[in-house]
N, C-alpha and C positions, 0 to 999 in steps of 0.2 A: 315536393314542397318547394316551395318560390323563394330563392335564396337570393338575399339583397346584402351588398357589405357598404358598410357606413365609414367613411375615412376621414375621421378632422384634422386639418391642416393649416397650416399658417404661415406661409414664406416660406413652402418646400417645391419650389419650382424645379430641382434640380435631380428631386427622388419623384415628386407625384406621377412622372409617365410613367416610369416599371413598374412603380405601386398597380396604378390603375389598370394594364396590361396584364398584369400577372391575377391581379386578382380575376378578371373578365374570365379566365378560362375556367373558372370554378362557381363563379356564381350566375343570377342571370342578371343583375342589373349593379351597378355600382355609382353611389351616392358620395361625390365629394362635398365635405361644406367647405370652403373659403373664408377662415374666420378672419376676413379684415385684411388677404396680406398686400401687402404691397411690392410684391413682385406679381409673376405670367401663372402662379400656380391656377388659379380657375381656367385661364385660357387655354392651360398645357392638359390640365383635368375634360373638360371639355373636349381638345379635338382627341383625345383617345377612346372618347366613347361615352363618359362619366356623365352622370346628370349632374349638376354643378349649381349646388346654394351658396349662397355669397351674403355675407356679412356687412354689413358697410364700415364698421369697426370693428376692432381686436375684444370678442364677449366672453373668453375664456373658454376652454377645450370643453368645459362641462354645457357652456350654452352649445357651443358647436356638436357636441352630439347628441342633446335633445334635439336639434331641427333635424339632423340627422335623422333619427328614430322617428318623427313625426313624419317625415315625408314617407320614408320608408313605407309606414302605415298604411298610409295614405292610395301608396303602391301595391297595398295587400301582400306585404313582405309576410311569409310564415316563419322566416327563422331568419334573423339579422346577424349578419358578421362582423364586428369591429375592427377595424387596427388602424395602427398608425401612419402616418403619408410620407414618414421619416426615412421608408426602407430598413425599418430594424425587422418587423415583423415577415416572415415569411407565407407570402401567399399561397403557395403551393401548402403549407400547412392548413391551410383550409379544411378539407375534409375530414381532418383528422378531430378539428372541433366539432363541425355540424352532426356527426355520428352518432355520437351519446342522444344527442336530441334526437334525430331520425329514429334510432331503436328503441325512442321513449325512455332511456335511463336518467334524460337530465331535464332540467329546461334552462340553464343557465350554464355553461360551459365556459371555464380561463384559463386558457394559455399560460401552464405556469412556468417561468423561466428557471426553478431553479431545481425541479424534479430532475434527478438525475443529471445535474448540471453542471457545472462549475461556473458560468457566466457569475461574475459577482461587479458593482459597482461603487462598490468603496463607502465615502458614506451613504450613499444614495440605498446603497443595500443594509446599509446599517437602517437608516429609517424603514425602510418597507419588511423588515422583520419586526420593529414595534408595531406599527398599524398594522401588520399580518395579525399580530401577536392581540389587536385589540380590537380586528374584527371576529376574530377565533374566541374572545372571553365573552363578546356581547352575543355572539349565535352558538356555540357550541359546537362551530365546526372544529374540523384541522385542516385550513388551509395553507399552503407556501408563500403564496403569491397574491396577494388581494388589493394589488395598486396594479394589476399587469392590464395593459389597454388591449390585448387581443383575447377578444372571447366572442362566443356565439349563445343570443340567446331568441330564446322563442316568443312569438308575437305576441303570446298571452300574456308575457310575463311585463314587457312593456306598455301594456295595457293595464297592468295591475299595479306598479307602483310610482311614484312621480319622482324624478329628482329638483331639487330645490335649488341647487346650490351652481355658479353658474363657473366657480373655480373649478373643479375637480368634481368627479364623479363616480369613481375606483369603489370605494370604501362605500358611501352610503348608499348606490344601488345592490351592493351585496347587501346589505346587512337588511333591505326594505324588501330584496327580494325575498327571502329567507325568513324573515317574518310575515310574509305575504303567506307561508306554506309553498313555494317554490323549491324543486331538489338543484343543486348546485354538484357541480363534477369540476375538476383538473385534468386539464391532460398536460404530460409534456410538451415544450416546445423547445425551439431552437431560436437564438436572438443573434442578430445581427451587428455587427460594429455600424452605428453610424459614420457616411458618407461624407454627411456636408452638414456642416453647421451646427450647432446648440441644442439641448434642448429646451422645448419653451414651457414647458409647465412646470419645473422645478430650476427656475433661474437663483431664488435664494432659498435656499434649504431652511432657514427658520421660519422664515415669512411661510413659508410652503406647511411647512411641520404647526404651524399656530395655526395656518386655516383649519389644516385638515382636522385638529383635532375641537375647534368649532363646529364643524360639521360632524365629526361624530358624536358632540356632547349637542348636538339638535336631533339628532337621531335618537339618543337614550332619550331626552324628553317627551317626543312620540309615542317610543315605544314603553320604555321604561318612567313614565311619570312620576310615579311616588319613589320611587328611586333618585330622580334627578332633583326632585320638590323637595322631598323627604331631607337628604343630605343637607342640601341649604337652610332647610326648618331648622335642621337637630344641632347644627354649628351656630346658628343665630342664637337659638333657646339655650344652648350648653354655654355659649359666651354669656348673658344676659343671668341666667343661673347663678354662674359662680361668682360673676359682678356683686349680684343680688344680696351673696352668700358672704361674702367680704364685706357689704355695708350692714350686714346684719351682726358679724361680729365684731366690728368697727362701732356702731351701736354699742354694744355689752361693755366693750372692754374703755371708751371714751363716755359713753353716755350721749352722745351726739351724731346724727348722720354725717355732718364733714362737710365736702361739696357737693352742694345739690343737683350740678351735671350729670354725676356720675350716677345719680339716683336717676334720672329721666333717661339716660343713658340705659341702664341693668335694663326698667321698664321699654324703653323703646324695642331693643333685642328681643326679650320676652314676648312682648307683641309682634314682633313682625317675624317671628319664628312661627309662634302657633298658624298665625296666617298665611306663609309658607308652608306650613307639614298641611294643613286643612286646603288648598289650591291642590298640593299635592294627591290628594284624596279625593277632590272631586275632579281632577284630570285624569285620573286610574280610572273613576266609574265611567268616566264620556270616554276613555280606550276599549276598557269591557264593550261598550255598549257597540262600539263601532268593529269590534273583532266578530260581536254575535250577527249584528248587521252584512259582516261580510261574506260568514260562514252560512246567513243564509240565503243571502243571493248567490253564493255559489250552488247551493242546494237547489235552487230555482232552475237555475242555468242546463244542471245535471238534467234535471226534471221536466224541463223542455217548456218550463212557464212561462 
C-alpha cells in the first residue's frame, strides 16, 4: 500500500529537516504544507526530498491539513500519516500506526500519548481530557487521546468525510469519521519534548477551548439535528410557557394583563420555539434521508454498479 505522511507546519525551520528525514525512511512520499511561515521551512522541507505546498498566509493547521490530504489524493496515497513538523512526534513510530490498517483492523489509527504514559501537559492536558471526554459521549467510543495530531488513516476514509473548519481538526474528523461507519483504533506512542519554539495551535487556551467547542456543537448539528434544534425549541418554548403562565395568573389575581411587552414577549418565545423544535424535525428527516442515500451507495460500490 502507497504510504504518504502529511506534516503541517508553520515557522518550524529548525525541526522540519529531521522531521522530514526520518519520516522518508518509512514512507514513500512525504507532503509538507507551508502554512504561511515566514522563515526557510518550505525551502529546508523541499531540499530534503518533501514535496512542499505553501500557503501564502497563516490558514490554520486545519486548512493546512486539508491541502495536505487533497494532494496526497491526488498522489493516490492508500494510507496517509500525519504528524507534527515540531519534532514531538516520533517517525520511526510510524509503522506501529499504519499496522492496524494494513491487517484491516482499523481505518483510522491515533497515536495516543497517554496509553501507558505519563507525558502530561498541565493545562493543556486538562483540556484534551474534556474534549477526549466529549468526543467519547457524542460516538460512544473510549478514546484517550482525541486532540493527538499523529495518526494514520486510510484513503477511503478521507474520501468519505469533509472537514469544515479551518482552525483545528482533532475532534471533528474523529467524530465524522465514526459516524461515517469508519472503525477507529489507539496505539501507544511516545512524545517528544519540544526543541524550539511554541506551540502554534493552542497559543490562548480559551480562545482555543471556545472554538473547539463551536466546532463540536457544528458537528452535533449534522449529525445530531433534533437534538441540537430540539434543546434550543424546548428552552425558547419552556421560557415563553411559564411567561405565558405568570400573565395568566397575573390576569386572575389583578384582573388586568399589566404590560403589554411582556405579553408579545411570552408569544414571541412560544413561536419561535415551536419553529425551532419543527426546523429541528425537518433537519432529522434530510439526515435520515442522506444516511439511507449513503448506505446505498455504499451498497452500490460493494456491488460493482
Amino acid at each position: 500500500m502507497k504510504v504518504v505522511a502529511v506534516i503541517p507546519a508553520y515557522d518550524e525551520e529548525n525541526s522540519i529537516g529531521e522531521v522530514v528525514r526520518g519520516c522518508r525512511k518509512f514512507v514513500d512520499e512525504v507532503i509538507v504544507v507551508d502554512d504561511g511561515s515566514k522563515d526557510r521551512t518550505g525551502e529546508i522541507a523541499k531540499g530534503e526530498g518533501a514535496i512542499v505546498i505553501r500557503h501564502h498566509r497563516n490558514l490554520g493547521v486545519g486548512a493546512a491539513v486539508s491541502s495536505g490530504y487533497e494532494v496526497a489524493l491526488r498522489r493516490r496515497a492508500e494510507i496517509v500519516v500525519q504528524l507534527d513538523g515540531d519534532g514531538q512526534h516520533d517517525p520511526s513510530e510510524i509503522p506501529k500506526l499504519i499496522e492496524p490498517i494494513e491487517m484491516g483492523e482499523a481505518d483510522l489509527v491515533i497515536g495516543s500519548r497517554f496509553i501507558g504514559s505519563k507525558f502530561r501537559f498541565g493545562m493543556k492536558y486538562l483540556g484534551n481530557i474534556f474534549f477526549t471526554k466529549m468526543v467519547n459521549l457524542l460516538t460512544g467510543l473510549n478514546l484517550t487521546d482525541a486532540q493527538s495530531g499523529f495518526r494514520a488513516i486510510k484513503a477511503d476514509v478521507l474520501r468519505g468525510i469533509m472537514v469544515h473548519n479551518p482552525f483545528t481538526y482533532t475532534q471533528e474528523s474523529l467524530i465524522r469519521a465514526y459516524k461515517e461507519g469508519f472503525r477507529i483504533k489507539e496505539v501507544p506512542i511516545n512524545v517528544r519534548e519540544r526543541k524550539y519554539g511554541k506551540s502554534k495551535v493552542v497559543r490562548n487556551p480559551l480562545i482555543y477551548g471556545i472554538k473547539t467547542l463551536i466546532i463540536l456543537s457544528r458537528v452535533v448539528r449534522d449529525y445530531h439535528p433534533l437534538l441540537f434544534f430540539g434543546a434550543m425549541g424546548l428552552v425558547s418554548l419552556c421560557i415563553g410557557c411559564l411567561l405565558g403562565l405568570y400573565i395568566i395568573f397575573y390576569v386572575l389575581e389583578k384582573g388586568t394583563v399589566g404590560a403589554y411587552p411582556r405579553v408579545i414577549l411570552a408569544s414571541l418565545l412560544i413561536l419561535v420555539g415551536l419553529q425551532i423544535l419543527f426546523l429541528g424535525m425537518l433537519a432529522d428527516m434530510i439526515s435520515s434521508l442522506r444516511g439511507e442515500m449513503r448506505t446505498l451507495i455504499k451498497r452500490l460500490e460493494v456491488n460493482g454498479e
